[in-house]
C-alpha positions as CSV (number, residue, x, y, z in Angstrom):
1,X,-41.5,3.1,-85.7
2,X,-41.2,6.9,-85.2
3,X,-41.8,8.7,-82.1
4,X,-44.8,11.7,-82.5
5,X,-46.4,13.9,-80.2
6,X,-45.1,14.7,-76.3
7,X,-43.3,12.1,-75.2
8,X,-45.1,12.0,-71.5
9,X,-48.0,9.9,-70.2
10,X,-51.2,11.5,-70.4
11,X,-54.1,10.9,-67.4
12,X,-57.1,9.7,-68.7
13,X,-60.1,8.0,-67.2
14,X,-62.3,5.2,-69.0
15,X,-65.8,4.8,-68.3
16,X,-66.8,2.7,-65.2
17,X,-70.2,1.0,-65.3
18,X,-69.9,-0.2,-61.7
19,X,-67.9,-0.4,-59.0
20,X,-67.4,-2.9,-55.9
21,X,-65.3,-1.9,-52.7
22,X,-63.6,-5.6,-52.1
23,X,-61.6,-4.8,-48.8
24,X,-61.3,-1.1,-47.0
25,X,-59.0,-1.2,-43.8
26,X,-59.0,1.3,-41.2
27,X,-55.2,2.3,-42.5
28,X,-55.3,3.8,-46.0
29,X,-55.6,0.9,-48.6
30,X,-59.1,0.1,-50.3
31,X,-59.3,-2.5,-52.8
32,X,-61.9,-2.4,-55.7
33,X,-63.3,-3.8,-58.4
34,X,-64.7,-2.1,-61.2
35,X,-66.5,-2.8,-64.7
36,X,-64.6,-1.4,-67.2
37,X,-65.2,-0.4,-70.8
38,X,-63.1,1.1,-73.7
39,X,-64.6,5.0,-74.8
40,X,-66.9,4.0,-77.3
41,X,-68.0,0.7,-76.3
42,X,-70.0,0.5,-74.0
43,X,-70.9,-3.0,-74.6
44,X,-67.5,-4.5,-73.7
45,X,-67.4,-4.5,-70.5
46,X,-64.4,-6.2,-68.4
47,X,-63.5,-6.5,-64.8
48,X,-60.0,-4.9,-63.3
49,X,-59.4,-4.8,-59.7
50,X,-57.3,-1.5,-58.7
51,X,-55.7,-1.0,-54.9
52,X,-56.7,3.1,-53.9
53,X,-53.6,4.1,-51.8
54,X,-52.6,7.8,-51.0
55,X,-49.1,7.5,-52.0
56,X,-46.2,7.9,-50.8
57,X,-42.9,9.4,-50.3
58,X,-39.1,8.3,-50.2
59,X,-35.9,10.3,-49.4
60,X,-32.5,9.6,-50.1
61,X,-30.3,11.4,-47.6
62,X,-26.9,12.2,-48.9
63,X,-24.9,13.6,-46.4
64,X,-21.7,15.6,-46.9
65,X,-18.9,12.7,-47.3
66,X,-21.7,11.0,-49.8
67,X,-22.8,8.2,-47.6
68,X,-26.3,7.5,-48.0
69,X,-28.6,7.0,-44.9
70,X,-30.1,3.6,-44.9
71,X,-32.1,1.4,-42.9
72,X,-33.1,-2.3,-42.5
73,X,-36.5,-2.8,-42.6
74,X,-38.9,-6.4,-42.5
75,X,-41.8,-6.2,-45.0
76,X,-44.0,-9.1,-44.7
77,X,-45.8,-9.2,-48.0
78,X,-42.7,-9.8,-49.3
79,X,-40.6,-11.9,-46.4
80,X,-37.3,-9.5,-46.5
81,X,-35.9,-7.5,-44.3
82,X,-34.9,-5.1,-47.2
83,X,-32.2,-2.5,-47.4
84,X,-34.3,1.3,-47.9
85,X,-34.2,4.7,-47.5
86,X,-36.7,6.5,-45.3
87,X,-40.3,6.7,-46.8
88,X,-43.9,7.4,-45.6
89,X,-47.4,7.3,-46.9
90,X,-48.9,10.8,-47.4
91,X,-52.0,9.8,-45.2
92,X,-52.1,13.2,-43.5
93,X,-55.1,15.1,-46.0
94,X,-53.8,18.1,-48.1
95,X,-49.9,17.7,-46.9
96,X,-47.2,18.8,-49.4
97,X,-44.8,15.7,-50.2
98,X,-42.0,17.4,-49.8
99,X,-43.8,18.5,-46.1
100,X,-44.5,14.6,-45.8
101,X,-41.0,13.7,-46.6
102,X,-39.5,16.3,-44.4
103,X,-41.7,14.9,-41.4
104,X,-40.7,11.3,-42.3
105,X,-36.9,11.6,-42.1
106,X,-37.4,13.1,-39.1
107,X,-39.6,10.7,-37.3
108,X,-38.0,7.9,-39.0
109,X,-34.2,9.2,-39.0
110,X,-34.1,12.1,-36.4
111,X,-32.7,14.5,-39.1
112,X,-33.3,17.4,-40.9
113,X,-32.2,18.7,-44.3
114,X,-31.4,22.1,-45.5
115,X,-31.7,21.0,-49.3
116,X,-34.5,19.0,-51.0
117,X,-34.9,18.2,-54.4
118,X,-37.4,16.3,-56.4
119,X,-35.7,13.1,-57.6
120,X,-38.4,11.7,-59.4
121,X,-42.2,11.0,-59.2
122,X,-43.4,7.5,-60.5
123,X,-46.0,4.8,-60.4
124,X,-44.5,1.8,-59.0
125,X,-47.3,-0.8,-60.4
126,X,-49.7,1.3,-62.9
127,X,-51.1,-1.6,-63.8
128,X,-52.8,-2.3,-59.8
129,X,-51.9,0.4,-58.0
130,X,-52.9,4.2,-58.0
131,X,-50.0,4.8,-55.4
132,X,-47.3,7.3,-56.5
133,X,-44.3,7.7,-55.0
134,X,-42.3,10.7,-55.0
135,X,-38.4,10.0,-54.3
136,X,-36.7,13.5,-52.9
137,X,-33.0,13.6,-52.4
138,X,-32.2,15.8,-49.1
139,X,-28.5,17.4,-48.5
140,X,-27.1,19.4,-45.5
141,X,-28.2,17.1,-43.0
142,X,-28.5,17.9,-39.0
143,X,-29.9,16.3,-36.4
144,X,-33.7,17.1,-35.2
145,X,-35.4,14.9,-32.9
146,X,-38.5,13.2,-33.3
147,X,-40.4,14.8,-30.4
148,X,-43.6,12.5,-29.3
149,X,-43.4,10.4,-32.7
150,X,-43.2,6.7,-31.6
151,X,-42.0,3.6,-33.6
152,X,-44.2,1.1,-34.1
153,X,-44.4,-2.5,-35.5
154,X,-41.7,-3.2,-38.2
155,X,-40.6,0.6,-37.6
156,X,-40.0,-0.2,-34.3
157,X,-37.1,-3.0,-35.4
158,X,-35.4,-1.2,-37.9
159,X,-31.9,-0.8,-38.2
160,X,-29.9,2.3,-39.4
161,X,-26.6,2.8,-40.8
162,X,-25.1,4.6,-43.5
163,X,-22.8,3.6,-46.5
164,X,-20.9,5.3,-49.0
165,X,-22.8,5.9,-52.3
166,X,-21.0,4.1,-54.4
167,X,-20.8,0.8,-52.7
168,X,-24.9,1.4,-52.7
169,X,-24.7,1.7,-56.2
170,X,-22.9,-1.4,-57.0
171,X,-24.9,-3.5,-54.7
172,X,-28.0,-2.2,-56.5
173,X,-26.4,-2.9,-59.9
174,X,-25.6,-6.8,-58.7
175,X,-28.9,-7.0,-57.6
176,X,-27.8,-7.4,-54.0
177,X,-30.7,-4.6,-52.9
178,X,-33.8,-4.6,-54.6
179,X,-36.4,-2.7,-53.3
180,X,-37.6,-0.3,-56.2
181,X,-37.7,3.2,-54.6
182,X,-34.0,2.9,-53.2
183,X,-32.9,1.2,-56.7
184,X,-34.3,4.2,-58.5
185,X,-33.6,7.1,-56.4
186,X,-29.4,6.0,-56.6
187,X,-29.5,5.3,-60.4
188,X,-31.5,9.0,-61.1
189,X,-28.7,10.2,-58.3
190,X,-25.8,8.6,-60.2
191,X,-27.3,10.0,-63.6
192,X,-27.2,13.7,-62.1
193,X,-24.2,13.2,-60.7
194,X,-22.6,12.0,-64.3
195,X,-24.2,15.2,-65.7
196,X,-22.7,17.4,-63.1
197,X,-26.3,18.6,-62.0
198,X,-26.1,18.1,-58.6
């Protein structure tokens, strides 16, 4: 099989006969269910349920002795506390992610960054979800505080530490952390590093 064309995904949107809002909560997840059909067939019509998020972003903080900041957070969809790095959902209208993910380490962290750079932007369940994330890597940390930002439900427990990078990346090769955006934001870090891009 031979490779043609661009090799990037493409957006494109299939017609949708109908449309049925299943769940809307007052946060910023809506749940849908929509008739499908494929361009040109109108007549084959099939159901697919999507989840509307906003997205969201993730930042791996790399400070100067390359330990990585980390916290401890419980997620109750998927009963782990899970190892992460700080993330937020871009639920404030027309905000930059990098402006997002510059307010989340912050409130989350209590640090700044003089250095950001776009890890990678992906789709972490195309298939259900139109949430993106975008996973930044920040550099020349400092402390800022949070001002009147207040932790709240599983914020409010989590833990913070920091580890050196490597021992991250070997736990995420053994499958000892899991959770996708930290998994992915150490293995596009290790590749840059490799290449001597950083």
């Amino acid at each position: 099989m031979s490779v043609t064309g661009e090799l990037a995904d493409r957006p494109e949107s299939w017609p949708v006969h109908s449309s049925r809002v299943l769940h809307a909560d007052a946060w910023v997840v809506t749940v849908v269910e929509d008739e499908v059909s494929r361009p040109g067939h109108p007549e084959e019509t099939f159901g697919r349920i999507a989840v509307r998020h906003p997205g969201a972003v993730m930042i791996l903080a790399v400070d100067d002795d390359e330990r990585v900041l980390l916290m401890r957070q419980y997620r109750h969809t998927s009963q782990h506390v899970f190892v992460e790095i700080p993330a937020g959902v871009r639920d404030s209208e027309g905000e930059p992610a990098e402006e997002t993910a510059r307010r989340e380490l912050r409130e989350e962290a209590e640090l700044a960054a003089d250095e950001w750079r776009l890890l990678l932007s992906t789709y972490p369940s195309a298939g259900i979800l139109s949430e993106t994330h975008d996973i930044f890597l920040a550099r020349g940390l400092r402390h800022a505080p949070r001002g009147d930002f207040t932790l709240e439900h599983e914020e409010a427990e989590m833990e913070l530490f920091w580890a050196p990078f490597d021992d991250l990346l070997d736990a995420a090769l053994r499958g000892d952390v899991r959770e996708g955006p930290l998994v992915q934001a150490v293995l596009a870090y290790e590749v840059l590093r490799r290449r001597g891009e950083l």
